[in-house]
Short mmCIF file of the C-alpha atoms (twelve columns), coordinates in Angstrom:
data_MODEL
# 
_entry.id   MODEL 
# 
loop_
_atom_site.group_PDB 
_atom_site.id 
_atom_site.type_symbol 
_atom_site.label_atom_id 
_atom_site.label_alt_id 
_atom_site.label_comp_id 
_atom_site.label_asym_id 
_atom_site.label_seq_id 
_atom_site.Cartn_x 
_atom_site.Cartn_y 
_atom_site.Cartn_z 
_atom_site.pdbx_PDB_model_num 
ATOM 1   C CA . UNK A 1   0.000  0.000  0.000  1 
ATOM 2   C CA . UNK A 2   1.441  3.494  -0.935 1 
ATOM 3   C CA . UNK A 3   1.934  6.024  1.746  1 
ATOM 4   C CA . UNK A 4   0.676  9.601  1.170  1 
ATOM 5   C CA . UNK A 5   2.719  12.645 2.561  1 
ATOM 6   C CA . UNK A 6   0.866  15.492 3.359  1 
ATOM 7   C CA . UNK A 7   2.375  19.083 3.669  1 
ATOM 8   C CA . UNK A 8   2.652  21.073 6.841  1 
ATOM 9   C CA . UNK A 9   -0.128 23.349 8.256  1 
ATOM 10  C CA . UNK A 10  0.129  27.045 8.483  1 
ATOM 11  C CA . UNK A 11  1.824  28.326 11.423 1 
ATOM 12  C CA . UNK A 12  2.108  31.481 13.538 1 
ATOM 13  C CA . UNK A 13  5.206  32.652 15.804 1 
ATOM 14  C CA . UNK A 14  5.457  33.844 18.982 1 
ATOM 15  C CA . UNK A 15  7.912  34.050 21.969 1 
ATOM 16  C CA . UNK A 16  8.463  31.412 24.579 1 
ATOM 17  C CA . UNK A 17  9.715  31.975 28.519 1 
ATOM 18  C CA . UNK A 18  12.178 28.623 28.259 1 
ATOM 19  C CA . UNK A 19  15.659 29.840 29.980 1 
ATOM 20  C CA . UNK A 20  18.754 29.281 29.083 1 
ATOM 21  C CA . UNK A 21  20.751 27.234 31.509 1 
ATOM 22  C CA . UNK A 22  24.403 26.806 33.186 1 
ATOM 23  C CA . UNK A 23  23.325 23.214 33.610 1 
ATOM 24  C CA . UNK A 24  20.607 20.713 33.483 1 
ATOM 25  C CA . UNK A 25  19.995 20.778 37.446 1 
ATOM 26  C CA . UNK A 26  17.594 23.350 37.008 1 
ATOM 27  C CA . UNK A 27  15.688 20.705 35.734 1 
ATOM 28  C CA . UNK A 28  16.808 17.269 36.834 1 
ATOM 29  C CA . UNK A 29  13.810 15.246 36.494 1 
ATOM 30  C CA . UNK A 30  13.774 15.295 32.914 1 
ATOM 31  C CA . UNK A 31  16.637 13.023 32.733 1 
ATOM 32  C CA . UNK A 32  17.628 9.747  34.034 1 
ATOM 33  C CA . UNK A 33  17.941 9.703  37.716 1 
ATOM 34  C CA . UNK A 34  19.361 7.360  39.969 1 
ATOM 35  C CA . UNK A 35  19.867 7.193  43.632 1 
ATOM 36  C CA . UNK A 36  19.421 11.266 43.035 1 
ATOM 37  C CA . UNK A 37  22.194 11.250 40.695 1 
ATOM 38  C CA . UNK A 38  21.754 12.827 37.377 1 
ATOM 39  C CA . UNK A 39  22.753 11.436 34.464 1 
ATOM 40  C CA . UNK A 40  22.223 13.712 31.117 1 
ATOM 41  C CA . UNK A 41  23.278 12.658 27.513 1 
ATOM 42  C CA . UNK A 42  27.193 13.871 26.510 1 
ATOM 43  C CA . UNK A 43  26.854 17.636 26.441 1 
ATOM 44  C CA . UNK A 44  28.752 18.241 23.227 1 
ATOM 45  C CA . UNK A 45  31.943 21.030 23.675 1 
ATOM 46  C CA . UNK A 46  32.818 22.909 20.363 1 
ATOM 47  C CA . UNK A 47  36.593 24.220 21.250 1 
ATOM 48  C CA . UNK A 48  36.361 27.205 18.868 1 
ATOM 49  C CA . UNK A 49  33.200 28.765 19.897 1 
ATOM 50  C CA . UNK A 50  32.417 27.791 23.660 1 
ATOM 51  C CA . UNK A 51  29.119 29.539 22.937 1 
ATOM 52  C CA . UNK A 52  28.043 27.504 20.270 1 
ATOM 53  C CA . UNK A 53  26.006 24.643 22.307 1 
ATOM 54  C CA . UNK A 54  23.151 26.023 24.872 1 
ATOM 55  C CA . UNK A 55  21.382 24.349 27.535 1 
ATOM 56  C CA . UNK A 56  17.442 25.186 27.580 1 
ATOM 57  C CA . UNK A 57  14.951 23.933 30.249 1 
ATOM 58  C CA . UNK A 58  12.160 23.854 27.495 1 
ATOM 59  C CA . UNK A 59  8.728  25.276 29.273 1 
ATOM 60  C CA . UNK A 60  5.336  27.891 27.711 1 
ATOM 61  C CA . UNK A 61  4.360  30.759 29.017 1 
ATOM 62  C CA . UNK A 62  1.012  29.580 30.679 1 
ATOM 63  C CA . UNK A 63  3.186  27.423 32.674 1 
ATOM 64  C CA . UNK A 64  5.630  29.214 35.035 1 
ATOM 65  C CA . UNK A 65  6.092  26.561 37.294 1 
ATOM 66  C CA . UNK A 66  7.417  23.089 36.080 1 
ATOM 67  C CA . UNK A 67  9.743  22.443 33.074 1 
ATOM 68  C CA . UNK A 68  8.517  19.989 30.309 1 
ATOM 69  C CA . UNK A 69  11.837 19.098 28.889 1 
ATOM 70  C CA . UNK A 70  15.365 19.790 28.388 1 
ATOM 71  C CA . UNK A 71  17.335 20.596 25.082 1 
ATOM 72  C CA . UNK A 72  20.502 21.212 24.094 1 
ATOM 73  C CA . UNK A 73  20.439 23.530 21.146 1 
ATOM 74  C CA . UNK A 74  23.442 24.067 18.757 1 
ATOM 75  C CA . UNK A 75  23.157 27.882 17.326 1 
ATOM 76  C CA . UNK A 76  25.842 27.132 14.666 1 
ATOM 77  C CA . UNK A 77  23.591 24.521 12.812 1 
ATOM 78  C CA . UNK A 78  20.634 26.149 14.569 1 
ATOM 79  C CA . UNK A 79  19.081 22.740 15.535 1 
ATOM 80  C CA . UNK A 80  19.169 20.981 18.344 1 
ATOM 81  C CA . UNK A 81  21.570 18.376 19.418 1 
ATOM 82  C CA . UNK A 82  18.583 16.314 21.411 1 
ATOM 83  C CA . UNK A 83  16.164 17.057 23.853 1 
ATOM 84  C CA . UNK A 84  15.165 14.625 26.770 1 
ATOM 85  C CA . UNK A 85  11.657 14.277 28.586 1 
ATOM 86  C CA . UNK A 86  9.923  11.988 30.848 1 
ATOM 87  C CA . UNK A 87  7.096  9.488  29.363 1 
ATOM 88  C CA . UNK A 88  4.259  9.344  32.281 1 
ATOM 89  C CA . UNK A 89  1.278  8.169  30.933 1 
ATOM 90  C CA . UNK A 90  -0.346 7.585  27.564 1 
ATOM 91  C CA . UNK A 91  -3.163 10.386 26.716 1 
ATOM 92  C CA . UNK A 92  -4.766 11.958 23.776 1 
ATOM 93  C CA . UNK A 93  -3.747 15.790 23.257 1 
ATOM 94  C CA . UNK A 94  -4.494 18.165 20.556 1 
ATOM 95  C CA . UNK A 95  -1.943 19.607 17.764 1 
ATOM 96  C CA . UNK A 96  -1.689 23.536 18.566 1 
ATOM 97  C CA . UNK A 97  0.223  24.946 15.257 1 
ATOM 98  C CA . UNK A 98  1.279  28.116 17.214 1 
ATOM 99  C CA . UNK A 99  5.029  28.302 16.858 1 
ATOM 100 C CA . UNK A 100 7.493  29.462 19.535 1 
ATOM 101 C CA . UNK A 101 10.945 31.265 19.518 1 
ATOM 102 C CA . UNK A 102 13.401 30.993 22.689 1 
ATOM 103 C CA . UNK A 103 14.048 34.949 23.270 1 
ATOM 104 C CA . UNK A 104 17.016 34.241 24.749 1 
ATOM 105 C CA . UNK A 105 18.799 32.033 22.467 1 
ATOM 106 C CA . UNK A 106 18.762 34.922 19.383 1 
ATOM 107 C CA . UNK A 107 20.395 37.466 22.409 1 
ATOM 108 C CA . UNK A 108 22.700 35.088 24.418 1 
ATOM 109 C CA . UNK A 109 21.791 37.898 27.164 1 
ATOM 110 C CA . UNK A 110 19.690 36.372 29.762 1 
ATOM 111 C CA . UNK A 111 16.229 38.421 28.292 1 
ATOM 112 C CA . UNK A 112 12.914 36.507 29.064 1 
ATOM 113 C CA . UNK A 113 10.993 38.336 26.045 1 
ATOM 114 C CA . UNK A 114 12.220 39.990 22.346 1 
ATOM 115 C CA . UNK A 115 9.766  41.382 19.990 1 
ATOM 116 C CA . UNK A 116 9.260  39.148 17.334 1 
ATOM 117 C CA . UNK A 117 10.659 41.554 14.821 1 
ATOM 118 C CA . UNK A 118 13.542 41.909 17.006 1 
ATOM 119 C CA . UNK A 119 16.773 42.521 14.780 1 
ATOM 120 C CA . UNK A 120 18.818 39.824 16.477 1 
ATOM 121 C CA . UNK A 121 15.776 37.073 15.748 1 
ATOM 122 C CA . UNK A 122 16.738 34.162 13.758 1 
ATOM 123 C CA . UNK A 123 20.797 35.218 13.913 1 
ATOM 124 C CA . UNK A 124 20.927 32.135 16.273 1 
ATOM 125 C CA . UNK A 125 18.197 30.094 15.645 1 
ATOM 126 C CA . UNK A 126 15.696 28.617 13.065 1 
ATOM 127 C CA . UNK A 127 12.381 30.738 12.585 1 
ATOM 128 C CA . UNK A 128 9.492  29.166 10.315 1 
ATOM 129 C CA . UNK A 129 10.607 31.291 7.553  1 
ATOM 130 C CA . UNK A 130 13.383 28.825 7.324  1 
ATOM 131 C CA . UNK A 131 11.122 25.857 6.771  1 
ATOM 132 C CA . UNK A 132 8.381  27.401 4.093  1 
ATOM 133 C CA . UNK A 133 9.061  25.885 0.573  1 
ATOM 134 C CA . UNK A 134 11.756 23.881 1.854  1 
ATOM 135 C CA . UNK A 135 9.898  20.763 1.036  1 
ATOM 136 C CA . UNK A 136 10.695 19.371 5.217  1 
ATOM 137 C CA . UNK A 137 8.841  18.948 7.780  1 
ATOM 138 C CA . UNK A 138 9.202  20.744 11.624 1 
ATOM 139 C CA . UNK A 139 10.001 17.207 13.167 1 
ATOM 140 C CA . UNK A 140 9.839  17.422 16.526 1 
ATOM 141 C CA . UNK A 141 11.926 16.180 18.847 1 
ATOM 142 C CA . UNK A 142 10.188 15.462 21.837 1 
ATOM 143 C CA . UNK A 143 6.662  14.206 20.134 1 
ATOM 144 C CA . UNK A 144 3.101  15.924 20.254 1 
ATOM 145 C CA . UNK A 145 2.146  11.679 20.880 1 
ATOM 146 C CA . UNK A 146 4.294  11.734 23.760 1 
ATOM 147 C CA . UNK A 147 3.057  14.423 25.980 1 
ATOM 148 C CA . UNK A 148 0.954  13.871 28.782 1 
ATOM 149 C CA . UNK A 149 -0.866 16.910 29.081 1 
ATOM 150 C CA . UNK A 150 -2.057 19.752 26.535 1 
ATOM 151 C CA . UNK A 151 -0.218 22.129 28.350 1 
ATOM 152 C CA . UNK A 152 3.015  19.733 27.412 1 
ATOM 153 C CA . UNK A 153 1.820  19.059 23.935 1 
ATOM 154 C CA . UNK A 154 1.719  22.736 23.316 1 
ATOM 155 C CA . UNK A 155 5.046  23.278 24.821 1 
ATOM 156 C CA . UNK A 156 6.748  20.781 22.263 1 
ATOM 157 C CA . UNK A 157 5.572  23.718 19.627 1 
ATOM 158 C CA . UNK A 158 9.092  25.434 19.824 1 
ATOM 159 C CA . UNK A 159 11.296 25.850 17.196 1 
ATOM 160 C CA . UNK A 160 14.527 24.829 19.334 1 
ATOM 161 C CA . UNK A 161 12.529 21.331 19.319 1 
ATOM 162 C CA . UNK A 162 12.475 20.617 16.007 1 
ATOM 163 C CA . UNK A 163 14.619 19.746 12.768 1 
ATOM 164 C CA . UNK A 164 14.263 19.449 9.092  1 
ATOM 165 C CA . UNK A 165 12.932 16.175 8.337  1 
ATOM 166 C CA . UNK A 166 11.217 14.199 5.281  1 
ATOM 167 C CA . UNK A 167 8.378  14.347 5.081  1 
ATOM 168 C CA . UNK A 168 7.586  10.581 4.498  1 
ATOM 169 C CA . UNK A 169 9.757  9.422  6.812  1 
ATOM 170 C CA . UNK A 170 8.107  12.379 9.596  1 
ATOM 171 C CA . UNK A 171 4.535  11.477 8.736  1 
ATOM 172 C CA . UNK A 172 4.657  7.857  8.310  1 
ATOM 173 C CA . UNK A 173 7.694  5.562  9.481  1 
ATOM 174 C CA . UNK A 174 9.058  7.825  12.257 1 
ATOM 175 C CA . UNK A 175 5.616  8.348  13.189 1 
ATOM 176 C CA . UNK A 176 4.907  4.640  13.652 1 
ATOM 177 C CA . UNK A 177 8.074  4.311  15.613 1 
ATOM 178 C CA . UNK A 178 6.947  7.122  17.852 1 
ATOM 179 C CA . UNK A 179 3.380  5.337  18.384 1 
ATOM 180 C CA . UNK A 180 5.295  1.976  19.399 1 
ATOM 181 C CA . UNK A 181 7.585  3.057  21.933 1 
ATOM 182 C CA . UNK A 182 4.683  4.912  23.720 1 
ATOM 183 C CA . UNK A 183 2.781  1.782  23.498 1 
ATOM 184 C CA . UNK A 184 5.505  0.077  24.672 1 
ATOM 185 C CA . UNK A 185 6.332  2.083  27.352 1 
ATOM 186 C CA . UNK A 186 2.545  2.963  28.738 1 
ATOM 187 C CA . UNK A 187 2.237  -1.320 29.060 1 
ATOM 188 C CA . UNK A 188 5.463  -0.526 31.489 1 
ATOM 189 C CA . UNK A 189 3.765  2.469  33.084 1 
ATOM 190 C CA . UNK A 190 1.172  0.245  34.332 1 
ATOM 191 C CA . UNK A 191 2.778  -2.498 35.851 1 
ATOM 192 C CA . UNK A 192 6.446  -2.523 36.177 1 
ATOM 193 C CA . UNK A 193 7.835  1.160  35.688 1 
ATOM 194 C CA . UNK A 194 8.731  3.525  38.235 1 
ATOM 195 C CA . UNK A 195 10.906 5.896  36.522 1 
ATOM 196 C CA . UNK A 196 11.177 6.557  32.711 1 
ATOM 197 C CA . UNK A 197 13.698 9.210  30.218 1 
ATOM 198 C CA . UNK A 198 13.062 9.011  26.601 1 
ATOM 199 C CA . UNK A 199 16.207 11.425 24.913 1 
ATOM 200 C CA . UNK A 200 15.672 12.322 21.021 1 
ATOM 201 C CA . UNK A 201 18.969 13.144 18.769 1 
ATOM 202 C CA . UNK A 202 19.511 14.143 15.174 1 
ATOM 203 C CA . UNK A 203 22.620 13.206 13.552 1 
ATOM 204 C CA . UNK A 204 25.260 15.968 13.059 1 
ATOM 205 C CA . UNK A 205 25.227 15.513 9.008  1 
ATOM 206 C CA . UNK A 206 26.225 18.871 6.915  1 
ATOM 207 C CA . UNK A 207 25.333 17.850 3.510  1 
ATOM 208 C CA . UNK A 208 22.218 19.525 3.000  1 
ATOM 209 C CA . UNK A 209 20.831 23.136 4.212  1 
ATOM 210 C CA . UNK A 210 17.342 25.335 4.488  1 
ATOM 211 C CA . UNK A 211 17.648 28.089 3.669  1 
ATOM 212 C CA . UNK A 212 21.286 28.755 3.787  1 
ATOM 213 C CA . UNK A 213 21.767 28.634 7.389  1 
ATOM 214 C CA . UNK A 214 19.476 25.445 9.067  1 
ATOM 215 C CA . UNK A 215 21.215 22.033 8.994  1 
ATOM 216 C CA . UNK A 216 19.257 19.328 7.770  1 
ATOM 217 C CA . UNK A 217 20.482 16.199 9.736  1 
ATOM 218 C CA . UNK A 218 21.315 12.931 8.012  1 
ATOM 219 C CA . UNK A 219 19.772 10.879 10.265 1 
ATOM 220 C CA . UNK A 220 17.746 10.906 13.745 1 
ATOM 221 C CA . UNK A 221 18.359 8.552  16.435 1 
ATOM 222 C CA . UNK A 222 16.181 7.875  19.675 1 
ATOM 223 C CA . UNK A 223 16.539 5.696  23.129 1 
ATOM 224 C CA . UNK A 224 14.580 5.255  25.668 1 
ATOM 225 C CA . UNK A 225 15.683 3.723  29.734 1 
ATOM 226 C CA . UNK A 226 13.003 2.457  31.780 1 
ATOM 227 C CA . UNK A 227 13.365 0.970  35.177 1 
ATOM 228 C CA . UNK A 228 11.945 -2.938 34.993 1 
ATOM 229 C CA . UNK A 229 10.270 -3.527 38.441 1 
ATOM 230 C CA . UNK A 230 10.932 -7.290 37.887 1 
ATOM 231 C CA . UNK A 231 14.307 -7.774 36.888 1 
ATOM 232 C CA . UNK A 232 15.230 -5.174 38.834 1 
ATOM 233 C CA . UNK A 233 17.397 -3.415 36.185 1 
ATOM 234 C CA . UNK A 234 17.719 -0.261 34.265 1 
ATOM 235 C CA . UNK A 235 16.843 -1.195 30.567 1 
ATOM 236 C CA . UNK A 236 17.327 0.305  26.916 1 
ATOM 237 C CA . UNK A 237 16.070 0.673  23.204 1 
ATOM 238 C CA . UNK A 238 17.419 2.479  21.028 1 
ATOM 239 C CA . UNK A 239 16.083 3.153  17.288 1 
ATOM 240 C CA . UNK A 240 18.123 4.971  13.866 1 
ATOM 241 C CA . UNK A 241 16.872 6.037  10.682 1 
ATOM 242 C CA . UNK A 242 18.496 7.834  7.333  1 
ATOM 243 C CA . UNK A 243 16.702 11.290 6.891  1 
ATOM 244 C CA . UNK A 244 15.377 10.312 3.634  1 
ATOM 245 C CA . UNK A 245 12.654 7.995  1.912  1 
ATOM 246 C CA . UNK A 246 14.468 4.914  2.442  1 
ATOM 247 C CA . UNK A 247 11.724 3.486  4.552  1 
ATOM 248 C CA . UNK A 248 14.914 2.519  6.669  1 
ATOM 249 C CA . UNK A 249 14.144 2.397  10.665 1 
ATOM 250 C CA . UNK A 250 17.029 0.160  12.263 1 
ATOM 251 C CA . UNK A 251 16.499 -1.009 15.968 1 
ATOM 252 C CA . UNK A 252 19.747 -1.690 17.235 1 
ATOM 253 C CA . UNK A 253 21.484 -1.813 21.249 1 
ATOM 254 C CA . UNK A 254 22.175 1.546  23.126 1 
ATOM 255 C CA . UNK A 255 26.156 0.356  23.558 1 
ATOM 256 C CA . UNK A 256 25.690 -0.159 19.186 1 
ATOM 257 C CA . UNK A 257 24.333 3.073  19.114 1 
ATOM 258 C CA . UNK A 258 26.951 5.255  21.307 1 
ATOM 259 C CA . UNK A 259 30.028 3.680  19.178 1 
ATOM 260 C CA . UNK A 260 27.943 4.980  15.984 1 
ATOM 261 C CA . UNK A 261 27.569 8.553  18.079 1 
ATOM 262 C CA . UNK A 262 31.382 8.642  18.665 1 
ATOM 263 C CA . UNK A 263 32.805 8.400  15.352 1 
ATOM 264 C CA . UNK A 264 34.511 10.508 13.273 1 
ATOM 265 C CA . UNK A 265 32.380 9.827  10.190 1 
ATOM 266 C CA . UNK A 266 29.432 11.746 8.919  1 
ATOM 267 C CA . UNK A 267 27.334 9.462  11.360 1 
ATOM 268 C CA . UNK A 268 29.270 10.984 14.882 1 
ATOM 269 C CA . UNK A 269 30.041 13.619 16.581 1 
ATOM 270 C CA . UNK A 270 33.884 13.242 16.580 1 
ATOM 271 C CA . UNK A 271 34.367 13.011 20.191 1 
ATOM 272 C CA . UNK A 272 32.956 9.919  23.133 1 
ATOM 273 C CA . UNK A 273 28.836 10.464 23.156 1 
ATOM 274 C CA . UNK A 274 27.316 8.649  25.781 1 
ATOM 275 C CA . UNK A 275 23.136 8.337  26.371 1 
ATOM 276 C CA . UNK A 276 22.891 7.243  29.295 1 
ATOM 277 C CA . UNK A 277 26.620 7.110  30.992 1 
ATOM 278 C CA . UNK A 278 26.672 3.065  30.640 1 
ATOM 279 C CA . UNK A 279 23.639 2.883  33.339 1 
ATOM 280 C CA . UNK A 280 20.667 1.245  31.468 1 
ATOM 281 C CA . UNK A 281 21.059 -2.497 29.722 1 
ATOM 282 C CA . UNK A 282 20.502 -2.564 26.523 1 
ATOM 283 C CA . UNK A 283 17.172 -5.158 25.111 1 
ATOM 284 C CA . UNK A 284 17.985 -6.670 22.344 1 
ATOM 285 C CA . UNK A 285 15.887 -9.597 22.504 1 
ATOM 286 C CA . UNK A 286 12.462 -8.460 22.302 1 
ATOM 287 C CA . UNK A 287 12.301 -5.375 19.247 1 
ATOM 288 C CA . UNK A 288 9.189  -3.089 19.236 1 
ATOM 289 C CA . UNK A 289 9.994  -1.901 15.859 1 
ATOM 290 C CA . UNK A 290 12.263 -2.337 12.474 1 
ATOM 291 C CA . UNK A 291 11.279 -1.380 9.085  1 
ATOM 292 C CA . UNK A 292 13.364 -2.028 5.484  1 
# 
């Protein structure tokens, strides 16, 4: 059966109140925590430009008080690097198309608010502009189909969230994937989970750019660690897929995944990436999803 891509809907832009962080303790429970230690993906370290790579505590206006997930944001390729998020419960929230900007990241300055015709906007990140004709999708990052709450769902709606992806592979296989870890996952909610991270990454590719200054990635990657009430053990998936309409969605082991992540090819990051900081066993045995 063919598969039908459809194009993106209209959006508007407006500003976000997400700050920009030293580190990720302002908001620890988005990542993996044991015994009240933190451990975050490998914040990446550019040696030319120590300003290149921010930390944002991702978060809406409406909602002053808690932080819906983390992202690290690279202002060079002006997408980000991953962003990490807790999966709670399975629910069913609405799409809001209403765009958002991170103030601070176009000033570097510490300002909650810019006007959105603000003459730094868009120097360090992507605006929509960016994306119109470009024939990609906004894929998110941390999914609408993941959130647990509208207030969440609408909070995913920032542009620091998202990268240029194909559209087949956004709308159709990367969308399955998404619906089958969060199946996966809510079955563990219910009976055997008691603390969940689910981290997001594109590749770090540099073939291919919107409009001049947005990196389109050559592939996205995504792992999940869940705590298994009955073996007692931290446990991981981990998924990879080409940017393109190869159909291509590999399933493959966290410790497969990292060695990928720390190459010097056009699949790493030239330097060690770790997920997870060798604290979640990788499940190889029982795959949720592979398509090719």
């Amino acid at each position: 059966m063919s598969q039908i891509c459809h194009a993106n809907s209209p959006a508007t832009l407006a500003n976000g109140n997400s700050p920009i962080v030293q580190d990720f303790n302002t908001c620890p429970d988005l990542f993996l925590n044991i015994n009240a230690v933190i451990f975050t993906p490998t914040i990446l370290v550019d040696p030319q430009n120590q300003d290149r790579y921010k930390k944002i505590c991702q978060r809406r206006d409406i909602n002053n008080r808690n932080y819906e997930f983390a992202t690290l944001y690279d202002t060079l390729n002006k997408i980000p690097v991953f962003s990490a998020y807790r999966v709670r419960t399975k629910t069913s929230t609405n799409r809001n198309e209403n765009w958002y900007i991170e103030p601070q990241d176009n000033s570097f300055q510490g300002t909650e608010k810019l006007g959105r015709d603000g003459a730094t906007m868009g120097i360090h990140q992507a605006l929509k502009e960016d994306y119109k004709n470009s024939g990609y999708d906004k894929g998110h990052l941390f999914p609408v189909s993941h959130a647990d709450t509208q207030e969440t769902a609408d909070a995913t709606f920032t542009l620091t969230n998202v990268v240029p992806q194909d559209r087949c592979l956004n709308e159709v296989w990367w969308k399955d994937l998404e619906g089958k870890i969060i199946d996966y996952l809510d079955n563990y909610l219910n009976s055997t989970i008691s603390n969940t991270v689910n981290v997001k990454v594109p590749g770090n590719s540099k073939i291919r750019k919107i409009s001049n200054t947005v990196n389109v990635p050559g592939y996205l990657w995504t792992a999940f660690c869940y705590y298994d009430l009955i073996t007692k053990q931290w446990v991981s998936k981990a998924h990879y897929a080409p940017n393109d309409r190869s159909q291509i969605v590999i399933e493959l082991s966290v410790t497969d995944l990292e060695t990928r992540l720390s190459g010097s090819n056009r699949d790493g990051y030239n330097q060690n990436f770790s997920i997870f900081q060798g604290n979640c066993k990788s499940d190889i045995n029982n795959p949720i999803y592979h398509h090719d």
